[in-house]
C-alpha positions in Angstrom: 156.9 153.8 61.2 155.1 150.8 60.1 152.8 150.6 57.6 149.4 151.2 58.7 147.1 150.6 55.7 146.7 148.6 52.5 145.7 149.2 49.4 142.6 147.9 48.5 143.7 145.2 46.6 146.2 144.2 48.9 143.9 143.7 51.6 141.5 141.8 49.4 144.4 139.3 48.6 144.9 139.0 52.2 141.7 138.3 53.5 141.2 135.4 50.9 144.3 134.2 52.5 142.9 134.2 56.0 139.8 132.7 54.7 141.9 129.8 53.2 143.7 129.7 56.4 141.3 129.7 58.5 139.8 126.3 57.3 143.1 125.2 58.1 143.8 124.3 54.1 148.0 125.2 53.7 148.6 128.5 50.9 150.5 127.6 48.0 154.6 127.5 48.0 154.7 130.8 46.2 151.8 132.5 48.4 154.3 131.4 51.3 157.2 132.9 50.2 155.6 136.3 48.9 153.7 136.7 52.4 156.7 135.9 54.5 158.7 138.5 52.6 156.2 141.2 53.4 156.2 140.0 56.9 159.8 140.4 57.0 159.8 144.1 55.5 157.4 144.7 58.8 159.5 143.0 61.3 163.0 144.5 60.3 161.3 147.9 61.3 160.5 146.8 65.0 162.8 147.3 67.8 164.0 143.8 69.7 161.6 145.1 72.5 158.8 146.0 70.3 156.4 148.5 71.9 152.7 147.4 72.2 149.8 149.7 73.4 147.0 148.5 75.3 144.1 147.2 75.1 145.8 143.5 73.8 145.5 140.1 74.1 148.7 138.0 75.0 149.2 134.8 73.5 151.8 131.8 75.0 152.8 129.1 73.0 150.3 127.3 70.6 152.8 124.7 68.8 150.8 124.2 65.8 147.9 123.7 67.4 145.5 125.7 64.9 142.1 124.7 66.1 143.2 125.9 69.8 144.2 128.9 68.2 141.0 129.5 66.4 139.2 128.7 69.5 141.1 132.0 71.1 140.1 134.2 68.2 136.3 133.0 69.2 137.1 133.7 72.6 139.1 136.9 72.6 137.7 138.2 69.3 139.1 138.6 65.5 141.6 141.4 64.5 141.2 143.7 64.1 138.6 144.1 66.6 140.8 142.6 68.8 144.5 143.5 69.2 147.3 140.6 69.9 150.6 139.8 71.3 151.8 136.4 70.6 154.6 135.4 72.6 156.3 132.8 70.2 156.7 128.6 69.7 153.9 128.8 66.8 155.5 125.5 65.5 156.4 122.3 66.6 155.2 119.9 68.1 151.3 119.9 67.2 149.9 118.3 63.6 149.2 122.0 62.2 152.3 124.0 62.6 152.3 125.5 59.1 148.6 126.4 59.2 149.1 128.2 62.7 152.1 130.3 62.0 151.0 131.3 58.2 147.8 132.5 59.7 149.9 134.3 62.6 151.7 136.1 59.8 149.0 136.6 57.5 147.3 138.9 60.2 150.2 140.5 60.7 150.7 141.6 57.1 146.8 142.1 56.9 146.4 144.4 60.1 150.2 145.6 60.7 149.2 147.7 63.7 147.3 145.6 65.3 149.4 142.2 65.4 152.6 141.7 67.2 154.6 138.7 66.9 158.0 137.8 68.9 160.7 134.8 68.4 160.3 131.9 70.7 162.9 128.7 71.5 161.2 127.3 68.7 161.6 129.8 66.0 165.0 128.3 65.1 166.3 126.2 62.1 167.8 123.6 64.7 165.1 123.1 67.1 162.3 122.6 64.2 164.8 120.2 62.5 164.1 117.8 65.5 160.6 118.9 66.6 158.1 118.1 63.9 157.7 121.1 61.6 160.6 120.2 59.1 158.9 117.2 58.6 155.1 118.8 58.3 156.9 121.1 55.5 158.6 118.2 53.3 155.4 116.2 53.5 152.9 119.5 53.3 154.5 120.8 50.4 157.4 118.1 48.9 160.7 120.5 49.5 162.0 122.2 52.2 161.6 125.4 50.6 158.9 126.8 52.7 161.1 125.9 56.1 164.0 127.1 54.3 162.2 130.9 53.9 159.7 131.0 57.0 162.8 129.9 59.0 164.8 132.5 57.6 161.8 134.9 58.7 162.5 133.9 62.2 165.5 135.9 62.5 163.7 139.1 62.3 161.4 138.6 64.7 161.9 141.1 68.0 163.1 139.6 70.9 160.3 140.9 73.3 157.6 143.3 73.6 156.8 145.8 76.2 152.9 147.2 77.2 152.4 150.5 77.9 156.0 150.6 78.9 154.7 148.6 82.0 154.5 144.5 81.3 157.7 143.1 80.1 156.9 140.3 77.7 159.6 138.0 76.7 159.0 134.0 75.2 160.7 133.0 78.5 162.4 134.9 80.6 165.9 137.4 81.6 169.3 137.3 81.2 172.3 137.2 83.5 174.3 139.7 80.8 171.0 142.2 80.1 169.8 144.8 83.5 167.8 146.9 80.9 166.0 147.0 77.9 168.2 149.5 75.9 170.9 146.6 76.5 167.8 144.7 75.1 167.7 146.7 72.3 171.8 146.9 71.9 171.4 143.1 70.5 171.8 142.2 67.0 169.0 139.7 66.6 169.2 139.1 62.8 170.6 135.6 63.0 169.7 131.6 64.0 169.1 131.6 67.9 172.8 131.2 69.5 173.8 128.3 72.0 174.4 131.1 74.7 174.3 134.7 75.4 171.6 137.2 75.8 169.2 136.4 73.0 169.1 132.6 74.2 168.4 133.4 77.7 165.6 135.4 76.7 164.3 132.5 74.5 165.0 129.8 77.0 165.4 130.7 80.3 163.0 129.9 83.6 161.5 131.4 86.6 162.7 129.1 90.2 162.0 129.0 93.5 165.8 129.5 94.3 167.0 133.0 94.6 170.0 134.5 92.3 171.2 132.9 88.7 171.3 128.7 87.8 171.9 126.8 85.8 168.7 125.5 83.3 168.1 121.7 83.1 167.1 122.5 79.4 171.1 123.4 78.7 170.1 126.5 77.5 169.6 129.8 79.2 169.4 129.9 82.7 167.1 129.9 86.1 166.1 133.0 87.5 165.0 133.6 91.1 162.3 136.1 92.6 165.3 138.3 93.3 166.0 139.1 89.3 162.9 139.4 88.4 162.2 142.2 91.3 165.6 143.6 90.5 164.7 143.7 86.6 160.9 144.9 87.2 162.3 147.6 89.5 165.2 148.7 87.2 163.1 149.0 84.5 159.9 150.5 86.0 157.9 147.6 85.4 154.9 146.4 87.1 155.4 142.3 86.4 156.6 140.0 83.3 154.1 138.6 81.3 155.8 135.1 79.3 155.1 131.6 78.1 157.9 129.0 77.6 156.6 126.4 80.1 153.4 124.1 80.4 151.4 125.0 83.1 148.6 122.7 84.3 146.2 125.2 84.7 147.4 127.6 81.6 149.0 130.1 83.7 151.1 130.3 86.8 152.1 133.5 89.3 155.8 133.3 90.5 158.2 135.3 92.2 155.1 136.6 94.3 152.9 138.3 91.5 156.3 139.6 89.6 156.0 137.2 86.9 153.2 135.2 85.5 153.4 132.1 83.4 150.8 131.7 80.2 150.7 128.9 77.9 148.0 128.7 75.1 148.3 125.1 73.9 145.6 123.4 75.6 146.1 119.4 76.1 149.5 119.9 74.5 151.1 117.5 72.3 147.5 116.4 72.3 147.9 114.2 75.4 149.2 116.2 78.5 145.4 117.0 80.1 146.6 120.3 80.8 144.1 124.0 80.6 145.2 126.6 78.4 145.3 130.6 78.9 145.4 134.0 77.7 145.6 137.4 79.1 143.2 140.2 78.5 144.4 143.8 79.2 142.1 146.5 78.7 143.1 150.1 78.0 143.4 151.0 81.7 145.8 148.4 82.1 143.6 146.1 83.9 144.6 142.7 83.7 142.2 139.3 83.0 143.6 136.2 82.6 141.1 133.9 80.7 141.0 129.4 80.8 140.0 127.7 78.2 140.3 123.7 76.8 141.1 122.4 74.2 139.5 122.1 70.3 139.4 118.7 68.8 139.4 119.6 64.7 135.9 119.1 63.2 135.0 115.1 62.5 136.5 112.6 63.5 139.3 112.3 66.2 142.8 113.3 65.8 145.1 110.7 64.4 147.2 109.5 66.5 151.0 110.1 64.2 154.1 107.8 65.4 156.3 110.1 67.8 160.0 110.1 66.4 161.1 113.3 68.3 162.2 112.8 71.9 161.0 114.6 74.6 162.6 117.4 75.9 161.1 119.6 78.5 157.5 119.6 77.9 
């Protein structure tokens, strides 16, 4: 069982680090490393499908987007008022990826129960290496130290999350090698995302219009038509998937006839697509309501524009 409650003087440590974290101002090296070491005693206790009761809030990607992130805390509400699921890709990409995925793992460390965090694509050593938040570290802090130990974090994170034993919510999608989620469960996650199998399909792969198994133009994991995800959802006892993984224009998108739904938090991601962003409220009944919101410029002045070195990929 996880931990449900801290000491008193635990908790006090923690919410001075949220407080910090929440003016988007980075915690020290060692903080870092001590938080993501508690973090990590949480995580290795959670199954890769990591069981979450209702009411919650799902998150999609934010991509270090902090002030779009702290715009869904004032939407949704603050833990632990509030409960979340965050569906992975906290870095990369936007200017604050440090300050977005420390204060993802702060509040789970603060409120345990209350927080659930999975691995997306982007939670990998290779990916951030091109991406943008290798850098941020080196110029945040002046050694790679604090990639080096929040990347190694990574690896425990669970593969998935399941509501009420009725949503399946993976970062992206299903695998041509995995009909259940005891298979699911059967992985060994502990490691750097591999180039193939079951734990990168889950990471990378993509509803389509096509029916059966393709091939992803990503070159990683696969396409999956309405005919898996029924199959799956059926299999399983499911009612629909809930993931993230893709940019949608309008923050979410329904697929495979209401048997999978598309969220993506980042609003105006990469700070010029134009795109809404999106969460999904489910109350204790199991009601779901997805809510649209736009993005947060930081406070002052504009956002810098920073030189673009990464290519694109799939946004």
């Amino acid at each position: 069982m996880l931990a449900k409650t801290l000491s008193q003087q635990e908790a006090q440590v923690r919410d001075v680090q949220l407080g910090q974290l929440s003016e988007c101002k980075v915690l020290t090296e060692d903080e870092v490393v001590e938080l993501a070491s508690k973090c990590k005693e949480l995580l290795q206790q959670e199954t890769n499908v990591t069981h979450v009761r209702a009411p919650v809030v799902v998150v999609g990607d934010t991509h270090g987007q902090f002030h779009d992130l702290m715009e869904i805390f004032k939407i949704a509400g603050n833990a632990p008022d509030t409960n979340y699921l965050f569906l992975g890709d906290y870095v990369d990409r936007g200017y604050y990826s440090v300050e977005t995925v420390c204060m993802v793992i702060a509040l789970k460390v603060r409120y345990p129960s209350r927080i659930v965090m999975i691995r997306g694509n982007h939670e990998s050593r290779q990916i951030t290496q091109v991406y943008g938040f290798y850098e941020e570290c080196l110029r945040k802090y002046g050694s790679a130290k604090v990639w080096q130990v929040l990347t190694d974090l990574f690896d425990y994170l669970p593969l998935a999350a399941v509501i009420e034993n009725q949503l399946f919510c993976p970062h992206a999608g299903l695998s041509p090698s995995m009909d259940t989620l005891d298979q699911i469960n059967q992985i060994h996650r502990f490691e750097e995302v591999p180039h193939e199998g079951p734990m990168c399909d889950l990471l990378w792969s993509d509803p389509d219009d096509r029916m059966g198994w393709g091939i992803s133009p990503r070159g990683a994991g696969y396409t999956y038509g309405q005919d898996i995800s029924e199959h799956f959802n059926h299999v399983n006892g499911l009612k629909f998937i809930i993931r993230a993984h893709q940019l949608v224009s309008e923050g979410f998108l329904w697929q495979h006839e209401g048997a999978v739904v598309t969220v993506f938090s980042a609003p105006n991601y990469c700070y010029r697509c134009g795109n809404k962003a999106a969460i999904v409220d489910i109350d204790e009944n199991m009601n779901h309501k997805i809510i649209q919101f736009d993005h947060a410029p930081p406070k002052g002045a504009g956002i810098t524009e920073v030189k673009r070195s990464a290519p694109d990929y799939f946004l």
